[in-house]
C-alpha positions as CSV (number, residue, x, y, z in Angstrom):
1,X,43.7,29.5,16.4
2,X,40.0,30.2,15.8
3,X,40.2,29.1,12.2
4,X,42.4,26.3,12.8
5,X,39.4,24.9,15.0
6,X,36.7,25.6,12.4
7,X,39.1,23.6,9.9
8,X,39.1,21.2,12.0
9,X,35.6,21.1,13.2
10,X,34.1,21.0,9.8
11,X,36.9,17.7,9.1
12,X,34.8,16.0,11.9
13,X,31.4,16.5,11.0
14,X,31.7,16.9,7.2
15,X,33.7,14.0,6.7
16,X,31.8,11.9,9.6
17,X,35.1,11.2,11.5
18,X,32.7,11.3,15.0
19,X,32.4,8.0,16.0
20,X,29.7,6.5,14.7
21,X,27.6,3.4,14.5
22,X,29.2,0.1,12.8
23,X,26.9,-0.2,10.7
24,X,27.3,3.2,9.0
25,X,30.6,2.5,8.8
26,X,29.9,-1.1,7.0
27,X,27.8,1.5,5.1
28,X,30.7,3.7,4.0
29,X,33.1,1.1,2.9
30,X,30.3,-1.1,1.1
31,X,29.8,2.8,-1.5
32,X,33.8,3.0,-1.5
33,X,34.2,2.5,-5.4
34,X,30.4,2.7,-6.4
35,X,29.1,5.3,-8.7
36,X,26.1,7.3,-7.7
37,X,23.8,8.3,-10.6
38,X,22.1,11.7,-9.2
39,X,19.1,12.8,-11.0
40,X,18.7,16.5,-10.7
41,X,17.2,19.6,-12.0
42,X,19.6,21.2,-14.3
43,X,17.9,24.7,-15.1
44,X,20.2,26.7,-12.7
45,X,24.3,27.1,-13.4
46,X,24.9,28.0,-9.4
47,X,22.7,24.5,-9.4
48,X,25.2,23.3,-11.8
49,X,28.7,24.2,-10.2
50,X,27.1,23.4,-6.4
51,X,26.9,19.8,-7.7
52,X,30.2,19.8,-9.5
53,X,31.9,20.7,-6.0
54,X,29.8,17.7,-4.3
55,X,30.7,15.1,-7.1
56,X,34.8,16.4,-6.3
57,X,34.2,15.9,-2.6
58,X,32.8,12.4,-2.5
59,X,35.7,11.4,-5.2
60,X,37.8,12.6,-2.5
61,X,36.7,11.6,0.6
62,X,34.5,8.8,0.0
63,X,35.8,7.0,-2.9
64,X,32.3,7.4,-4.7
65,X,32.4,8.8,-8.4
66,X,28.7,10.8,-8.5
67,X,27.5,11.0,-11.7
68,X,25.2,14.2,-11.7
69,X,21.8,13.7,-14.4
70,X,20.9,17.2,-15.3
71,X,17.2,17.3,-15.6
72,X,14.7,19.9,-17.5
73,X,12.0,18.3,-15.4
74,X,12.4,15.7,-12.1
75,X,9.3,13.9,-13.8
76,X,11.1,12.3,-16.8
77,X,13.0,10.3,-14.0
78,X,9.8,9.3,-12.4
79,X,8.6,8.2,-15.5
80,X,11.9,5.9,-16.3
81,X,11.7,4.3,-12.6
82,X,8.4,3.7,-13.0
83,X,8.9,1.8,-16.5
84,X,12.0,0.0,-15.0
85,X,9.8,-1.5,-12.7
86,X,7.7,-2.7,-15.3
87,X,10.2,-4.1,-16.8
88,X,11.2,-5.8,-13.8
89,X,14.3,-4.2,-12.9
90,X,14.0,-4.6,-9.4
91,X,18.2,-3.9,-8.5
92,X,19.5,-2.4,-11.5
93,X,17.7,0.6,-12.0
94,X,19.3,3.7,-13.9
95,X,18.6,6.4,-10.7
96,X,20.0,5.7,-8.0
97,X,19.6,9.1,-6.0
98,X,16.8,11.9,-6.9
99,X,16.4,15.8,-6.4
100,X,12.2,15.2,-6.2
101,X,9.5,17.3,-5.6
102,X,6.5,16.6,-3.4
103,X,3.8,16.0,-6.4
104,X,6.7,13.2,-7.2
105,X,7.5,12.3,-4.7
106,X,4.1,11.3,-3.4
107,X,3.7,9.3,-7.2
108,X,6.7,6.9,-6.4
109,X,6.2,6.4,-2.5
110,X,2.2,4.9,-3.4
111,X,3.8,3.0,-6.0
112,X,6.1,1.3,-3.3
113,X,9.0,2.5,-5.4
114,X,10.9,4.2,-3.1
115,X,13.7,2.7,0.0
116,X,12.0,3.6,2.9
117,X,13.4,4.0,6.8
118,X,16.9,5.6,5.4
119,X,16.9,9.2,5.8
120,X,16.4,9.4,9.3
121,X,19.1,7.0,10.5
122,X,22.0,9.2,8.4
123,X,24.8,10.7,10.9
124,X,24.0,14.0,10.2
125,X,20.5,13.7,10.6
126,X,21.5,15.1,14.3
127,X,21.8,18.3,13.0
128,X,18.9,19.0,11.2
129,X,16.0,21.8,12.1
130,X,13.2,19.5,13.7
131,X,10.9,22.7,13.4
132,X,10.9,22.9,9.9
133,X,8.8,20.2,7.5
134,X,11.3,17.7,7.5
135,X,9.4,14.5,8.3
136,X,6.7,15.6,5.7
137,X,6.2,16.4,2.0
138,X,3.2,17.9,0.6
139,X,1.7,16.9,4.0
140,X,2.7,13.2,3.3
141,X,4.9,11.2,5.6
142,X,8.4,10.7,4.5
143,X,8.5,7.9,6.6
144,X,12.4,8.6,6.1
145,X,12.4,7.6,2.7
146,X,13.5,11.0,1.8
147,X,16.6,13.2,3.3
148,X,16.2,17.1,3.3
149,X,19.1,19.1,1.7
150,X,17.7,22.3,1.6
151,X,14.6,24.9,2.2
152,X,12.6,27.3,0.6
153,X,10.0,30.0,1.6
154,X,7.6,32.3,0.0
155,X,8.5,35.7,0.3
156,X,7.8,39.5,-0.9
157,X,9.8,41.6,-2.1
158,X,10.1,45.5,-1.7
159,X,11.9,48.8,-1.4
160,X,12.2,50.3,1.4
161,X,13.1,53.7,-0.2
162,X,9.8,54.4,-1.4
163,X,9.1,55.0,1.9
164,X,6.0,53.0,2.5
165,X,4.9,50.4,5.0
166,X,5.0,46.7,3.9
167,X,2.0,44.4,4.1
168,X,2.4,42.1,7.1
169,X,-1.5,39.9,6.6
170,X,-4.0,39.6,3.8
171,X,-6.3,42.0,5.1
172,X,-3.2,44.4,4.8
173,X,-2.1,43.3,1.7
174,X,-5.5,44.1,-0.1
175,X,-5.6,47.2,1.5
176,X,-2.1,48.2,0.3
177,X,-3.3,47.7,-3.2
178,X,-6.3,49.9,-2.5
179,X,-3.7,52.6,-1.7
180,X,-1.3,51.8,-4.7
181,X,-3.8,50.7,-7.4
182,X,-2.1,49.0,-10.3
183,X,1.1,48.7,-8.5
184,X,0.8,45.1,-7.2
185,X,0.7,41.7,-8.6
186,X,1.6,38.2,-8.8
187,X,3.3,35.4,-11.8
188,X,0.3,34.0,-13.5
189,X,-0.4,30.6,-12.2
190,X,0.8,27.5,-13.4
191,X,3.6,29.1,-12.5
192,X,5.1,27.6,-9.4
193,X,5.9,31.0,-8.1
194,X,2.4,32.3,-8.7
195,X,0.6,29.0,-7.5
196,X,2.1,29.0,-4.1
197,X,1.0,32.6,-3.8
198,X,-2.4,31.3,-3.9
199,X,-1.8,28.8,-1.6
200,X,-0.4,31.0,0.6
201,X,-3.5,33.1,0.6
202,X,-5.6,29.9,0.6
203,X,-3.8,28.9,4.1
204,X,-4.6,32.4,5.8
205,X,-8.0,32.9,4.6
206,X,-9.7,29.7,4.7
207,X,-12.2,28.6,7.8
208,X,-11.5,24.9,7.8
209,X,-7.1,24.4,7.2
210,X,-7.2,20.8,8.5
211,X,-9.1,20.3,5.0
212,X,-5.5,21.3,3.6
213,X,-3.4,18.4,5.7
214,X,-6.0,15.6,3.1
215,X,-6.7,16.2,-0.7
216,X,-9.4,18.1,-1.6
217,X,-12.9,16.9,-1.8
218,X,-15.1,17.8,-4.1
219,X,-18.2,18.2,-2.0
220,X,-16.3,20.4,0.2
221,X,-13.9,22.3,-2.4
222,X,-16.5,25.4,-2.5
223,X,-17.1,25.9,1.0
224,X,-13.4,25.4,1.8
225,X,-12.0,28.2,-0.9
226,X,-14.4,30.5,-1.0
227,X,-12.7,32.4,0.9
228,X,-9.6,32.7,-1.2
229,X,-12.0,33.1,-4.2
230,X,-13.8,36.1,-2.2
231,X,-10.4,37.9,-1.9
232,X,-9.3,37.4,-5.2
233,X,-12.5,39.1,-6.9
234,X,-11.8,42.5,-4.0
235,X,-7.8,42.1,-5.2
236,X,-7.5,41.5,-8.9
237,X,-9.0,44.7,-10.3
238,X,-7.0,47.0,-8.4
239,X,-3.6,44.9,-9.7
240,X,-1.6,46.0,-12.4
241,X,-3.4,46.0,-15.5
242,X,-6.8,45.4,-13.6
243,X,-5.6,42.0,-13.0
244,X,-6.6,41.0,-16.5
245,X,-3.0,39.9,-17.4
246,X,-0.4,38.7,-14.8
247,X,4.0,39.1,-15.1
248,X,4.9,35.6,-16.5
249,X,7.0,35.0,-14.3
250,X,9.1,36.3,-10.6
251,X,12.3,37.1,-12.6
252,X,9.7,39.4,-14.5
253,X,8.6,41.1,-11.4
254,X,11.8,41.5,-10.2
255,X,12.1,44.0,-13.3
256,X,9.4,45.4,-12.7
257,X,9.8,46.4,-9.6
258,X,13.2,47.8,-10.4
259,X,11.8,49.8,-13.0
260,X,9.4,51.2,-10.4
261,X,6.5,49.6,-12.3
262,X,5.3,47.2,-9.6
263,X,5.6,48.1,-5.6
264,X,6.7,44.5,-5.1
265,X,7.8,41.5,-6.3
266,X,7.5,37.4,-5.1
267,X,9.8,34.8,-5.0
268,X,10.4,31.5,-3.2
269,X,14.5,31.9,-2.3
270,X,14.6,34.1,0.8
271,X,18.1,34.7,-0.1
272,X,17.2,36.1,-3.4
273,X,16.8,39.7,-2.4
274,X,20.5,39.6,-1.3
275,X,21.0,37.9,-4.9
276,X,19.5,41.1,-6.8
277,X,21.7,43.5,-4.5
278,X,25.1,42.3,-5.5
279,X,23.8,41.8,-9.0
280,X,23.3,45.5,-8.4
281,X,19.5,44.9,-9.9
282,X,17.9,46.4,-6.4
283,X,19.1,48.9,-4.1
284,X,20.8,48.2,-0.8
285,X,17.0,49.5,0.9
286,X,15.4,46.3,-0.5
287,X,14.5,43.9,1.6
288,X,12.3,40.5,2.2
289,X,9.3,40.2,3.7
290,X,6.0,38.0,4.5
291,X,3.1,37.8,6.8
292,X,3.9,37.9,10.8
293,X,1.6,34.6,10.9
294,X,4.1,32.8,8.3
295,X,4.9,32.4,4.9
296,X,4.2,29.0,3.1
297,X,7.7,27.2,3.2
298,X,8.7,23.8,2.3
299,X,11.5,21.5,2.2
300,X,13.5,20.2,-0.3
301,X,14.5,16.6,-0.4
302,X,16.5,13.4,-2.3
303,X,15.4,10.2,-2.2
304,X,16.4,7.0,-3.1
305,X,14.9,4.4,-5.7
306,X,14.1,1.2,-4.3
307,X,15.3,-0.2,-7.4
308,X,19.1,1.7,-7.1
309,X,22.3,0.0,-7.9
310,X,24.1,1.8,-6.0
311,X,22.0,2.4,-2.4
312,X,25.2,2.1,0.0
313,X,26.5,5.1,-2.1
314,X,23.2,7.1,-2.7
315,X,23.0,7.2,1.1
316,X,26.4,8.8,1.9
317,X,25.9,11.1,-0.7
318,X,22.6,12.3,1.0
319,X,24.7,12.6,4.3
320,X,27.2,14.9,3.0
321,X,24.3,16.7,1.8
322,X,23.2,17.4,4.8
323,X,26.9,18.2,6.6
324,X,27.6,21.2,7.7
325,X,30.1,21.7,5.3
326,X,27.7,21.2,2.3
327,X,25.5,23.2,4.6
328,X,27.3,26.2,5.3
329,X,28.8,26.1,1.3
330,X,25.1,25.7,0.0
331,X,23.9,28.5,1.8
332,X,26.7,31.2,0.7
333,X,24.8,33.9,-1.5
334,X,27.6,34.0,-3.6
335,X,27.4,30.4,-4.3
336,X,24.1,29.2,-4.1
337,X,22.1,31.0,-1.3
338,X,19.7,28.0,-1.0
339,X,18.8,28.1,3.0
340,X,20.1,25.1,5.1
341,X,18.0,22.6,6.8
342,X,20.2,22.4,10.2
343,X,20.1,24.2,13.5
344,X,22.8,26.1,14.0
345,X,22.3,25.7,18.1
346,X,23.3,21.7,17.6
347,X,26.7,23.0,15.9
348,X,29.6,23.2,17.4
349,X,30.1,27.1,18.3
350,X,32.9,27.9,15.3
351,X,30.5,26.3,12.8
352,X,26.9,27.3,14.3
353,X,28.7,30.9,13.6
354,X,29.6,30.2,10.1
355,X,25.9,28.8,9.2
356,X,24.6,32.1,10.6
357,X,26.7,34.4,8.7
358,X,24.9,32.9,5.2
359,X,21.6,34.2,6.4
360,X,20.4,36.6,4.2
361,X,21.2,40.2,5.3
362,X,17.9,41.6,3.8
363,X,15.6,39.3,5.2
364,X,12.8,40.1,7.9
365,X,12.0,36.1,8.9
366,X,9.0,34.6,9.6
367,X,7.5,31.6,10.5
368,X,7.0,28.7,8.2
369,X,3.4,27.4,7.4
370,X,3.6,24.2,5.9
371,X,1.9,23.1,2.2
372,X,-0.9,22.0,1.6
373,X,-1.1,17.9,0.4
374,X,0.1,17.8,-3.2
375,X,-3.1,17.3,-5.2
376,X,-4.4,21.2,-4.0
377,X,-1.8,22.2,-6.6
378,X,-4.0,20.6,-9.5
379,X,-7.0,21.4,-7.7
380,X,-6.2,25.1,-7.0
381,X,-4.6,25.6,-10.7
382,X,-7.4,24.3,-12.8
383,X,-10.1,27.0,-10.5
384,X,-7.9,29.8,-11.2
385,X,-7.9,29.1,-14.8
386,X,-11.9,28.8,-15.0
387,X,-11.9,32.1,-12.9
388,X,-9.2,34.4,-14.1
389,X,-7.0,32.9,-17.1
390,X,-9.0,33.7,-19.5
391,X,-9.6,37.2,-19.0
């Protein structure tokens, strides 16, 4: 009886049978036969076969074929919307839904290139966490031009077999590297990995973190990152190596720290400490951690061209995103492990239970902090490389 009502729970929200507005539903049968081009990054097969499922689904239940655009890098479809419009393509554009990023995001919304006042008017909007970034990207308004389908957060990695006590603040962190010299580090920025490592230190360290919420400035740059700078120089030479050469990248750490070379690694999936487990690459006493202040976390959205052919389509694709059963599916470890943007308390019981049980088992949670505005990426990047990359 219990699984009959979760079957038939998850037919009523995932397939929007609730009643709903009639415009939604004018909505619905306006993308019945359309076909959805989704740009999105290719780079990961769990990716890959997540999106194959969604593209059966909306065949299925919706009547829209989704075409899914494998991308090396979200920016070459910025690029091609952007020359569309130049070209005057104003309804017939080649993208008609996008897996962006903030940096991009931000490029296409100032270029009045995006459909704004969507996002927050989908069914299943209802149902999404209101305490996580979802209104914002990068610290810019979405104005609900974009539609969250997933969240990420910086987190550390360790074994708890060794026996010793995770950092839980900057001040602790340095001083665990004073104890275990050479036995720390972090992916060499531009990596995005290693970047938002800095940002997350930048956030907890700096005097003035409204400064974060603009860009930066340049009269005000020093003053506002000498503290981060200040840390660094007391951290780097007791990192592996003397912090004169950094891992690549977080899958490298991840070796590393299996090997017992490093104490710890970083990575921005907090499911991806259960991932390593079952791949039998850590031990069952390895776990996820961050500062008890928070750990820089962000949201990951779609949005929709204003240019798209296909906008009635693009739009109940990015509500079936957000469904609990894309949800619950998305969040599975085994599948994908990429942590959902709902609230389990707005679910119904029988699927508010089901959301839970994909929360990583390994996990010690902690707040979010949100990111800084998008151009501190640049900013922060090119005075790490003046400082450190070339030792």
């Amino acid at each position: 009886m219990r699984l009959l009502t979760l079957l038939l729970s998850l037919v009523a929200i995932g397939f929007s049978c609730f009643a709903q507005p009639t415009d939604w539903d004018s909505l619905r049968q306006q993308a019945k036969g359309q076909t959805v081009y989704f740009n999105a990054w290719g780079g990961d097969p769990a990716v890959n076969s997540y999106l194959d499922w969604v593209a059966g689904e909306m065949k299925q239940h919706y009547g829209v074929t989704l075409k899914v655009v494998r991308l090396a890098d979200a920016a070459d479809a910025v690029k091609r919307i952007q020359s569309e419009d130049s070209a005057g393509r104003k309804d017939n554009g080649s993208v008609d839904l996008l897996w962006v990023n903030g940096e991009n995001f931000h490029t296409l919304k100032q270029a009045g290139l995006l459909k704004d006042g969507w996002a927050w008017e989908l069914p299943n909007w209802r149902y999404v966490d209101q305490k996580k970034p979802v209104r914002e990207d990068f610290s810019q308004p979405t104005d609900g031009a974009e539609a969250p389908w997933g969240s990420a957060q910086l987190m550390l990695i360790g074994n708890a077999q060794t026996g010793v006590k995770f950092p839980r603040s900057a001040p602790e962190l340095l001083a665990f590297a004073k104890a275990h010299p050479g036995k720390l580090s972090y992916p060499r920025p531009p990596d995005f990995t290693g970047t938002a490592f800095i940002e997350q230190l930048l956030i907890v360290l700096t005097r003035e973190p409204q400064a974060l919420r603009l860009p930066p400035d340049p009269a005000t740059f020093k003053q506002v990152t000498a503290p981060l700078w200040d840390y660094l120089d007391q951290l780097h030479p007791l990192l592996w190596r003397g912090g004169k050469t950094f891992p690549p990248t977080p899958a490298r750490m991840d070796r590393m720290l299996a090997d017992g070379e490093l104490l710890m690694s970083v990575t921005f999936n907090p499911a991806h400490v259960d991932n390593l487990i079952d791949r039998k690459q850590l031990p069952h006493t390895a776990r996820a951690f961050g500062f008890a202040q928070g750990m820089l976390g962000n949201v990951h959205f779609v949005t929709i061209p204003a240019n798209a052919r296909a906008q009635a389509g693009a739009q109940v694709v990015a509500n079936f995103l957000m469904s609990p059963q894309a949800q619950i599916r998305k969040a599975n470890p085994a599948i994908w492990g990429d942590t959902t943007i709902l609230d389990s308390a707005t679910l119904p019981a029988p699927l508010g239970e089901q959301l839970n049980a994909q929360k990583p088992a390994h996990l010690q949670a902690v707040p979010y902090l949100p990111e800084p505005h998008a151009a501190w990426v640049n900013a922060l990047e090119k005075e790490w490389l003046q400082r450190y990359g070339a030792k």
